[in-house]
N, C-alpha and C positions, 0 to 999 in steps of 0.2 A: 388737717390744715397744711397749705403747703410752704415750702419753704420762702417763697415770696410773700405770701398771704403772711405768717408769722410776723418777719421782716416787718412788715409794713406799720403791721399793728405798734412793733415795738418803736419804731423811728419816726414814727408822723407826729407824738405828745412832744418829743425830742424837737424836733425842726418846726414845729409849728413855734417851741417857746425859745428857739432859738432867731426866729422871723423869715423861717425857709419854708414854700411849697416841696412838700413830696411830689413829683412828677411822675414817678416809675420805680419800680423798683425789676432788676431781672436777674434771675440766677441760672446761668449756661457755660458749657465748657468752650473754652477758648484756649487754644494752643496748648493742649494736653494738663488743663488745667480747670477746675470749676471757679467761674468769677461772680463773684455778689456784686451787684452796680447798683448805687442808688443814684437816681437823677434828682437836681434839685434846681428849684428856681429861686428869684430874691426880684422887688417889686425895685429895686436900689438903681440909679444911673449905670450903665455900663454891665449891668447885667452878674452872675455867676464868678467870681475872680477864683487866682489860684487860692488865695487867703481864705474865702467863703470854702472850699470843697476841704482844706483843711482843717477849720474849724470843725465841719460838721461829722470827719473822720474820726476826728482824736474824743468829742460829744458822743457817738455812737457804737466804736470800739469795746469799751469793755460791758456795757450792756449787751451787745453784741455777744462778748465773749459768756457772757452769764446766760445768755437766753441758750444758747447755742442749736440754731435754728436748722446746721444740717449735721446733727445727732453725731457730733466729734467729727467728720470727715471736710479735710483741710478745705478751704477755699480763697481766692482771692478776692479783700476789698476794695472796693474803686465808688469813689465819689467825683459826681460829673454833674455836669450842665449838659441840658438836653441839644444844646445846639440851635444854630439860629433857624435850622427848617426842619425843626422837630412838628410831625401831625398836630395838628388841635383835638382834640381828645373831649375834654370836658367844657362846662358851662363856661368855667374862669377863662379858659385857653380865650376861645368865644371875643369873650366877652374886651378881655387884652389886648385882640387886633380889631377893633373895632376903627375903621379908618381908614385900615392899611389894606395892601392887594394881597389875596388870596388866590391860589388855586384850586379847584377841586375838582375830586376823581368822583362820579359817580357808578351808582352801580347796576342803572339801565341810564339810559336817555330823558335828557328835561332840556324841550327847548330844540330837538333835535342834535344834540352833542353829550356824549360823555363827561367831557372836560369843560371846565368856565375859568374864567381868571375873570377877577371884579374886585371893586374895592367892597368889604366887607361895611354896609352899611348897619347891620343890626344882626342881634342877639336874642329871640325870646321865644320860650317856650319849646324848645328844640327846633326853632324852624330859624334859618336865618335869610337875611337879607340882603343881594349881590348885585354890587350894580356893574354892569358888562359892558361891551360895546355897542350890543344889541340891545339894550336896554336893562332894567329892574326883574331880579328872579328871586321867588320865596321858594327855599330850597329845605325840605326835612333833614335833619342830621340823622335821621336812621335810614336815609337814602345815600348816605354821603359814604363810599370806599374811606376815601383821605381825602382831609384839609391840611392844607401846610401855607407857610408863608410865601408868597410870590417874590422871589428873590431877583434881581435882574442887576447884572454888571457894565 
């Protein structure tokens, strides 16, 4: 099992009974250093605070320290929010922005384009539903590169 996979296992019973999605878990070296990042979500107004990523640090620390999931060799932990145009990933993601505008990368052509932006009308069965400017598209999520938020300034 890898050290992600370990991870996960040990901090998802923790954050789920703390009222946090586990979003991601990743372990890679940055700036001459191995970082453990766990990304988290909260269904709360305003989304991820500094308060929430340290709650779930000081909660996960010493289980952390007992599991000891990269076999003694030091690493840096980082607790995060995934950001406001993190991919959609699974069913919940989905299912969250139901409403709002999307992006999405495909990984041939539907429709004659790559790319759609629509508002995300539905959610079901893997397949989702986008409404464009060109009109309504039912698009398979194992057709989909990336989904992310249509963000515009």
């Amino acid at each position: 099992m890898s050290v992600k996979e370990r991870v996960e296992e040990l901090v998802q019973p923790i954050l789920n009974g703390l009222g946090y999605e586990l979003v991601e878990v990743t372990y890679q070296k940055q700036h001459d250093a191995m970082h453990l990042t766990i990304y988290i979500d909260t269904d709360k107004p305003g989304g991820v605070s500094l308060d929430d990523t340290e709650l779930v640090a000081n909660a996960i620390d010493k289980p952390l320290d007992e599991l000891d999931p990269t076999a003694g060799e030091p690493f840096v932990l980082n607790v995060s929010s995934p950001g406001l145009d993190r991919p959609l990933k699974t069913e919940r993601d989905y299912l969250k922005k139901i409403g709002t505008e999307i992006e999405v990368a495909l990984y041939a052509p539907i429709s004659g384009a790559k790319k759609h932006v629509g508002k995300l009308l539905s959610y079901e069965n893997g397949v989702i539903s986008l409404e464009t400017k060109a009109g309504e598209l039912k698009i398979e999520t194992k057709c989909i590169a990336v989904a992310k938020p249509y963000i515009t300034f």
